[in-house]
N, C-alpha and C positions, 0 to 999 in steps of 0.2 A: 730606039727605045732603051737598049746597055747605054749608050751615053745618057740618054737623061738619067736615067738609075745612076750611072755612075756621076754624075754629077752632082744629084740629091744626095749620097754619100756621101760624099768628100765636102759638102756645106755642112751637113750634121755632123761630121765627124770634127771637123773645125770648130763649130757652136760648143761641141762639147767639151771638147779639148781648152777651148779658150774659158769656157764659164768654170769647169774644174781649176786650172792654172788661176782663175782671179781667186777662187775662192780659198783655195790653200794656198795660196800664196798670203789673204788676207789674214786667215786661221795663224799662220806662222808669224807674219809680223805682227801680228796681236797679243801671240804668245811669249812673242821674244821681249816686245813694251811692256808687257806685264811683268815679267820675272825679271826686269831690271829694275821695274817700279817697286815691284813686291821686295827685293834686297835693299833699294835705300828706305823702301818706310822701315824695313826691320833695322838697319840702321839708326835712325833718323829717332827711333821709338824705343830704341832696348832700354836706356836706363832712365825713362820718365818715371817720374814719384805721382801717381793720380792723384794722392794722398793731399796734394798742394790745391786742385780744386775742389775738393771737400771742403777745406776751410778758406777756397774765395768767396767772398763777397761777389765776385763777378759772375759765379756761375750761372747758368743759365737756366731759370725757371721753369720747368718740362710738366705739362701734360701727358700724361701713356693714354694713349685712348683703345681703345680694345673691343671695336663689336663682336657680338655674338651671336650666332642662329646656331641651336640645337650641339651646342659643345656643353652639356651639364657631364659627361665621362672625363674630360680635362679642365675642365673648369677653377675644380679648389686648386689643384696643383698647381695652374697657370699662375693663376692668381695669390699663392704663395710666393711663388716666385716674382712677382711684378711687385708686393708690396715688402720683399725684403733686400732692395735693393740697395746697395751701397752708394747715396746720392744726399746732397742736402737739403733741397728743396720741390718735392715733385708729389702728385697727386692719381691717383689714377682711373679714369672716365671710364667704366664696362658699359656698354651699351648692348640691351638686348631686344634684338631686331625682330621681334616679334613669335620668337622662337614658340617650336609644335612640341618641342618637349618637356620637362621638368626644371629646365634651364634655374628661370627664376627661385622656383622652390629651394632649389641647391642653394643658390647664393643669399636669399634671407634668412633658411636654417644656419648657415655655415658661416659667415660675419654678420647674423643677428641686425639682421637691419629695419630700419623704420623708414616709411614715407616722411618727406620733408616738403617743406614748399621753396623752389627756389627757384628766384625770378635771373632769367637771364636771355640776353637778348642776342633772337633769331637774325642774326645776319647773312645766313643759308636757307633759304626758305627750305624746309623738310617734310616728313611728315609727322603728325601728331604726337608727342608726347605723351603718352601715357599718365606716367607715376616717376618723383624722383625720389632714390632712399640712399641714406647715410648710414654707418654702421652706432650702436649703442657703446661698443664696445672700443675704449680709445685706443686698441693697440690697432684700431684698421682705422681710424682717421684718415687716412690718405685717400679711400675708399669710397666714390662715388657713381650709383648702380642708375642706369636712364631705363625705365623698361618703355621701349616703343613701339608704335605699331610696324608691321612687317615691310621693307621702302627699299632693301636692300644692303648690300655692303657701302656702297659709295653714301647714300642715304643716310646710313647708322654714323658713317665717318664725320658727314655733316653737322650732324647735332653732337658727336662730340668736339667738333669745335665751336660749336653756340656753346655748350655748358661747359669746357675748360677755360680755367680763370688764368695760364698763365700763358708767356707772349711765346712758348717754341711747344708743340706738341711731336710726340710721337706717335704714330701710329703701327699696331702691330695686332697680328693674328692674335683673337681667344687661344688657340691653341699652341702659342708658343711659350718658353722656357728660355729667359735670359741669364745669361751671366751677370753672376753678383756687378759684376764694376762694367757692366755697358753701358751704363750711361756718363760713367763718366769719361770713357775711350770715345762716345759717340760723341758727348758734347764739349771736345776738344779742340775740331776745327772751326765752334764757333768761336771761340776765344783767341784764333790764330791769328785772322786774316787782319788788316788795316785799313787798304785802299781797295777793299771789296770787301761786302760780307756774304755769309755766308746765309745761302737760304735754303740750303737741302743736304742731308748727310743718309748715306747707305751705309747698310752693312750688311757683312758674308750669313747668310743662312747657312743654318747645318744642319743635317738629319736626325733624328732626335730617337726614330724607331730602334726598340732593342735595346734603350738606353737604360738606364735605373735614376730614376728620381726619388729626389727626399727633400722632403721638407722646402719645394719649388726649385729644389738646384742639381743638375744634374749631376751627381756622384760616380758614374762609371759609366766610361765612353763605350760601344759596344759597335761593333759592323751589322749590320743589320741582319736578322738572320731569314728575312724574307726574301728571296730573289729579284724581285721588282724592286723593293725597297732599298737593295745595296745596289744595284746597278744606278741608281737616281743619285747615290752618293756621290759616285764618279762624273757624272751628270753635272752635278748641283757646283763640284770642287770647279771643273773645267770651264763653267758658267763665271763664277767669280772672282779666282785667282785666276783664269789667264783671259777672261772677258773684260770684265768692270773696271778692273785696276787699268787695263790699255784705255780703256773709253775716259776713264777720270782723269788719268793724265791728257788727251788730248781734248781734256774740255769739253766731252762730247756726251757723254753720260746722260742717255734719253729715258732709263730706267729705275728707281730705287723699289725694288722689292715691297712690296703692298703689306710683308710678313713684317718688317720694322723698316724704319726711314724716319727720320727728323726731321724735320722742317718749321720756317718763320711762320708762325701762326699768320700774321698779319697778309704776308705772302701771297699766300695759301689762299686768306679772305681773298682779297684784291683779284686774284686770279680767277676768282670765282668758288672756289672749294673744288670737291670731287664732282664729278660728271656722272648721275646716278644713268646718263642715258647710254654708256658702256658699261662693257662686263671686264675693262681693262683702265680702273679708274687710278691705278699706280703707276702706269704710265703713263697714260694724255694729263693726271695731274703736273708729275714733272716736267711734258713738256710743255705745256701753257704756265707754270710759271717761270721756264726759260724763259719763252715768248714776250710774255709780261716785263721781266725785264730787260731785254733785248730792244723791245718798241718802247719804253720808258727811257732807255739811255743809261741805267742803272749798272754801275758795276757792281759783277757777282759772281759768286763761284758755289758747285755742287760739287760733291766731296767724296768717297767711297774708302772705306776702313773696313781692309782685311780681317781683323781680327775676327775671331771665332766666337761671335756673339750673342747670337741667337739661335735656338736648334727649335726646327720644329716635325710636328710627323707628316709623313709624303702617305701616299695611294699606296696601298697594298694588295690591288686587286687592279685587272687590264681595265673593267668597268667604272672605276671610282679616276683610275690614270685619264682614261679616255675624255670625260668629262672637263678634267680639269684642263687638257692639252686642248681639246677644242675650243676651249672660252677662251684661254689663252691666245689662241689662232683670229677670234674672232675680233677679240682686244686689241691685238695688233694692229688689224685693219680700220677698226673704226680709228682709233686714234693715228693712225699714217694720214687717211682720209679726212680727217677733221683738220689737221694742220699740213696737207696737201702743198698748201701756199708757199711752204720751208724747202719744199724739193728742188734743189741746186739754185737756191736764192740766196747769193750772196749777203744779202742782209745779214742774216742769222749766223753767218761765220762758220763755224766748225760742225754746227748743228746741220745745218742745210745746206752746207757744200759736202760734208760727207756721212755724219751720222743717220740723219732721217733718207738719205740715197741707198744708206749700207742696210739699213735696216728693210728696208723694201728687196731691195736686189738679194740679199743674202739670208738674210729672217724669213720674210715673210713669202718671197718668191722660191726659196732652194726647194722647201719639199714637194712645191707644184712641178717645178723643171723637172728635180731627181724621177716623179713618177710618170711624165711623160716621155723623160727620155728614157725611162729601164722597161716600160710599155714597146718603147719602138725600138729598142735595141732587142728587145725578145722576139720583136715581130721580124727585123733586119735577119736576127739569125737564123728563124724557123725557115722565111724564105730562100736563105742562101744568100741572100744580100749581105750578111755581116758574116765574117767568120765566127763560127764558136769557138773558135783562140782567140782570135781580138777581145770578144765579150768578156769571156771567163778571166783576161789581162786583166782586162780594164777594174774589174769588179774585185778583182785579187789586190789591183793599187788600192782605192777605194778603203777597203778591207783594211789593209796595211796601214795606209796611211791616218785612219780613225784609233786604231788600237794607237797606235806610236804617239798621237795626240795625248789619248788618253793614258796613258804612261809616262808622258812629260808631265801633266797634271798630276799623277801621283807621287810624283818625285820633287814635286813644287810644292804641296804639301807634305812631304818628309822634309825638306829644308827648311819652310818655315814654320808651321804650328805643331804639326806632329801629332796629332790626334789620337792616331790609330798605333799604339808603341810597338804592339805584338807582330811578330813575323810573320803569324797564321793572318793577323787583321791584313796586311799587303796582300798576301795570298790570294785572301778570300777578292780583292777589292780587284787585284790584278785579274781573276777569274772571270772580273764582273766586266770590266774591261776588253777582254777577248770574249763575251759571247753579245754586248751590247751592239753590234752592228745589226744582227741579224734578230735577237730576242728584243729587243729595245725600239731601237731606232725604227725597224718597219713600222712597226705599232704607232710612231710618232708621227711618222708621216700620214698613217693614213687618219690619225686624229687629226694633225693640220688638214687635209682634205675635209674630213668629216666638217672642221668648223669653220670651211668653206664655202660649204653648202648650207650649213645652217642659217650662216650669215646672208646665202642670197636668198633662201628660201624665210625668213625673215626671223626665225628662231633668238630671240631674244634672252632666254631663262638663263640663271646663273647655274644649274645642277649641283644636287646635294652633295656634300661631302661626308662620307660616312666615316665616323676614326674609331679604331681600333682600342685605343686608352693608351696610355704609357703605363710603361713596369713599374710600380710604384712601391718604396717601403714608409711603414709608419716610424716616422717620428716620435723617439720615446725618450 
């Protein structure tokens, strides 16, 4: 009986030893592609004039599309900010998804708007359109409001690409806040390519809580002074400076962020649009228009730009977080499962020899592993089977090696945007940093669990997001 005991040891302790060693080991080479990718874009990017696609003719004709449910508290602000954006040609689609609040009200007091009749054709079958209104007032021209019935996010993203009239849309959160010149940083790399174009552009999200806005733009960078809120900063920085930028350079980039991303309208159509039958329609869209053109023959490339150009506001509450990490969790799965087919199928290349494998083994699988194995490594120790020195080691690397991570990311951004200038800003950020294993991260795992179970037990809902408002001054 000590031998098998001792045998079943020494298999789990290998299991664990070997699936830690892939996964920081992955974490690190990821990190290290990234911060060499992150120094030649900054390179590659210091003294461009944007100023020169303003006055192209070439630039690229942009839809913002922006649904909405229940964001009448951000709403003017957003949408200050979306129609004063520094770009030549762009229009921008609010779609309201059948929102329970004052939504509507807000936006026909507030750009004075009138129903329109405007015929345009349903190439996504959706659902019902309500009402469509144009503003009276010509300084919001750009300004075109869907109010529809309630179908969803992916649903509302749909009909805004039936009623955008030009060929690249953006899609981005109601509740975000762009930099004046995002678009024309975003819509760069479609003007780059030659012998591929370009059918999908990401960019860096940023926290926006704690910030001060005026007049849609944000004025003063601020750390978050909610505890959940600043620890997601560190979270959010880790995600995209040392995540995205490795996946983009290896072509493998399975994700653009649902809060802004650009993309080929026509694409997009052909691909089918968004997937309202996920609650993760920002991922299986991009990777079915990989797909699309992978099985077409089409050469193409997805793109991801670090710059700091979108902020929006995160959970400030474990209840409003929880929600949002479970969908998140569930999003995953269906879209891995939907395009199942990609899993180590050479066809697909970089996607399905190692993207859509990484993503399952390390995504979607770690927080199941981590809670089984720190379940059985508690049970190992109580029995006497594990030492409680080994345990408390192992959890002390762990420990270690998350902070240290998250420290090279705060110093990845002090090299290159710099956000946060004040010594107290690191502080607070580094604070967030050493207690996010244990305050954060549990919490995260057991929402991935939680939207584990929702998803077999068939729990479908998107869950509300409840926000807070941004710090806002009036414009005088």
């Amino acid at each position: 009986m000590n031998s098998f005991i001792e045998n079943v040891l020494t298999v789990y302790n290998a299991l664990i030893l070997f699936y830690v060693i892939l996964i920081t080991s992955s974490y690190l080479l990821m990190a290290g592609l990234s911060i060499v990718t992150l120094k030649q874009y900054l390179k590659e990017n210091a003294f461009i004039n944007y100023k020169i696609i303003l006055s192209s003719d070439l630039a690229p004709h942009l839809s913002i599309i922006a649904p909405a449910y229940n964001e009448e508290m951000n709403i003017k602000e957003n949408l200050h900010s979306l129609l004063s954006l520094n770009y030549p040609n762009y229009e921008v689609v609010v779609i309201n998804d059948g929102s329970k609040d004052n939504l509507m009200e807000v936006l026909i007091d507030s750009y004075d708007l009138e129903e329109i009749k405007l015929d345009f054709d349903e190439r996504i079958k959706t659902q019902p359109v309500k009402a469509i209104y144009k503003s009276k007032n010509p300084a919001f021209h750009k300004l075109v409001v869907v109010d529809k019935h309630n179908g969803g996010k992916a649903d509302a993203l749909n009909v805004g690409i039936n009623v955008s009239t030009k060929p690249y849309i953006i899609c981005i959160d109601a509740d975000c806040v762009l930099h004046k010149d995002a678009l024309l940083i975003l819509a760069k790399p479609f003007l780059e390519k030659s012998d591929e174009h370009t059918i999908a552009t990401g960019g860096v999200i940023r926290i926006a809580n704690s910030c001060v806005i005026e007049g849609g733009s944000i004025i003063k960078i601020n750390v978050p002074k909610n505890v959940l809120a600043r620890v997601q900063v560190v979270e959010y920085l880790r995600a995209f400076l040392l995540g995205r930028m490795a996946w983009s350079k290896l072509d493998g980039l399975l994700i653009i962020s649902g809060a802004f991303g650009m993309f080929e309208k026509e694409i997009a159509i052909l691909a089918g649009g968004y997937n309202h039958k996920t609650v993760g329609e920002d991922m299986e869209l991009v990777v079915r228009m990989r797909r699309y053109m992978i099985e077409s023959n089409q050469k193409y490339s997805v793109t991801f730009i670090p710059n700091p150009l979108c902020w929006t506001e995160v959970p400030e509450s474990f209840k409003i977080l929880g929600k949002q990490r479970s969908r998140w969790t569930r999003g995953t799965m269906e879209t891995l499962w939907s395009h199942r087919k990609m899993f180590f199928n050479p066809r697909y290349k970089t996607l399905g020899l190692l993207s859509v494998p990484y993503w399952f083994f390390f995504e979607y699988l770690a927080p199941l592993i981590e809670f089984v194995g720190l379940i059985i490594t508690l049970i190992f120790a109580i029995l006497g089977i594990l030492s409680w020195e080994f345990s408390l080691l192992f959890f002390l690397f762990v420990y270690t090696f998350a902070v240290m991570f998250s420290v090279l990311t705060l110093l990845s951004e002090e090299y290159s945007y710099h956000q946060y200038p004040k010594v107290s800003d690191f502080k607070k950020l580094l604070g967030a940093a050493l207690i996010e294993p244990f305050y954060f991260h549990i919490f995260v795992v057991y929402a991935a669990l939680k939207g584990n179970w929702e998803k077999i037990s068939g729990n479908r809902g998107w869950g509300e997001m409840t926000r807070t408002g941004f710090d806002t001054k009036v414009v005088k």
